[in-house]
N, C-alpha and C positions, 0 to 999 in steps of 0.2 A: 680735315680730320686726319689722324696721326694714323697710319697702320696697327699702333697698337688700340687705339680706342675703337677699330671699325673691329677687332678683334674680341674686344672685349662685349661691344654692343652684339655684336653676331653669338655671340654665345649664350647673353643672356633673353634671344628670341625663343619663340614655342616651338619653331621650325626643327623636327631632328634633320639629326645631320645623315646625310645617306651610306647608305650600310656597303660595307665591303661584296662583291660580286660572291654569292653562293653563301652568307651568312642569313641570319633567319632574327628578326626584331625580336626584343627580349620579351613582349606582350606575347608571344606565340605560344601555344600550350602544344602539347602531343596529344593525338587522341584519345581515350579513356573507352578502355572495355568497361562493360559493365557485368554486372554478373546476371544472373536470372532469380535469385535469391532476396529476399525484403528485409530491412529489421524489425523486430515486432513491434506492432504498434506505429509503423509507419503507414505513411499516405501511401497507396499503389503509386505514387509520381516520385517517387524520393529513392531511387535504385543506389545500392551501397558499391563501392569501389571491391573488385578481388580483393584486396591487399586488405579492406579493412575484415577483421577480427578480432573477436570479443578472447577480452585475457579470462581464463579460467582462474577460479575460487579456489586456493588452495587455505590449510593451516599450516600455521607456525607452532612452533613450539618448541620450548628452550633446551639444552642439552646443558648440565650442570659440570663447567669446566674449574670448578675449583674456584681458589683467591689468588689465579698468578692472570695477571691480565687488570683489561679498563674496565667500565661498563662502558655499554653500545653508545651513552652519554656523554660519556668523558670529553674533555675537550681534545685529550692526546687523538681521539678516533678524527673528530672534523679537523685539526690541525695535521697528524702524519700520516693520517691513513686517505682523508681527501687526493692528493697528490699521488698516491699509488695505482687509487682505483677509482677515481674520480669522484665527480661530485651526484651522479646518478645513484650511482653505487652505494654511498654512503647514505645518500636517504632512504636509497631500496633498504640498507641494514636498518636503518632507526627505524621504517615502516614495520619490518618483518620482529625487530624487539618490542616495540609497541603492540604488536598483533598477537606475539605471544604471549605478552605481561596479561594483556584485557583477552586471552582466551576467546578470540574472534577471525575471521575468515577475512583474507583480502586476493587482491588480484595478486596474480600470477608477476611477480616482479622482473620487470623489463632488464634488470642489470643481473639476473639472478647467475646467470654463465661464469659473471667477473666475482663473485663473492665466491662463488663452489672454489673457481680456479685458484683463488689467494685463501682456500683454508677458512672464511667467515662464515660459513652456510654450507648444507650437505641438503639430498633428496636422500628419502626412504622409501622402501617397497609402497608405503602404502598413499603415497605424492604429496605426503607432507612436505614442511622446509625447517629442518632444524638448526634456529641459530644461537652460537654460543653467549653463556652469560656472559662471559668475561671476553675479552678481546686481544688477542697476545699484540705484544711489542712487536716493532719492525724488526725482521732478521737483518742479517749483514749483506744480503741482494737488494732487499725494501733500500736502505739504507741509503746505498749508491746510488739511488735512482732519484730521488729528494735534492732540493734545489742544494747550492752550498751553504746559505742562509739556514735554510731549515735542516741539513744536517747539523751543524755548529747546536741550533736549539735543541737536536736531539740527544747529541752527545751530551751536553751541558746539563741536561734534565735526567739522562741516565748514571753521569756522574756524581750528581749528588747524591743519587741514593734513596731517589722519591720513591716514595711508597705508593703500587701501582693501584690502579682504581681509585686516585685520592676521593 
């Protein structure tokens, strides 16, 4: 048998291969605090992690930004705005436009930090989230930051002259 087939057989055994001296097998977990705290409705044997916490019930509701801009719909928002603020983010916005359309309460949105920061979303005294109807175009920061593909679509699509929120 060749060196390379004992190579080859040896790799495809169950046997792992032995770990570097002071490394720790990937099966190895870290201990877990527990808290002293139940979730309701749980069995006394089923203890929650610290870390887990329930998101809070906030509303939406819209702020009426005019006809300069998309709606939260638009393709231009999941096409140029995906890439700015990712793909969290933009569903946190559809959720938060859908919650305010239908006048109903949702969790507390996980990307909500990235929306306030880029201008799509604001908090109010009273822990609302208001987001806007209309969606503005990428500024000339947004812009630069867009693949060179998707700048080119950008420019091309603001050239023509489209009429925004088609």
């Amino acid at each position: 048998m060749s060196t390379d087939a004992f190579w080859y057989f040896s790799c495809m055994t169950s046997t792992p291969a032995p770990l570097a001296p002071g490394s720790v097998p990937h099966t190895v977990r870290p201990p877990l605090r527990w808290n002293s705290t139940w979730l309701p409705g749980a069995t006394s044997g089923d203890p929650i992690r610290i870390t887990a916490k329930r998101r809070p019930l906030i509303t939406a509701r819209y702020a009426d930004t005019g006809d300069h801009g998309y709606r939260p719909t638009d393709p231009y928002v999941r096409t140029f705005w995906l890439p700015i603020v990712g793909p969290g983010a933009v569903a946190d916005l559809l959720r938060l436009a859908a919650a305010a359309q239908r006048g109903r309460p949702l969790k507390l949105p996980m990307h909500l930090p990235t929306l306030v920061r880029e201008g799509l979303a604001t908090h109010t005294a009273d822990g609302a989230v208001i987001v806007c109807t209309r969606i503005p175009p990428l500024n000339a920061e947004q812009i630069r930051r867009l693949r060179p593909s998707l700048r080119r679509d950008h420019q091309r699509l603001m050239g023509m002259g489209a009429a925004a929120g088609s």
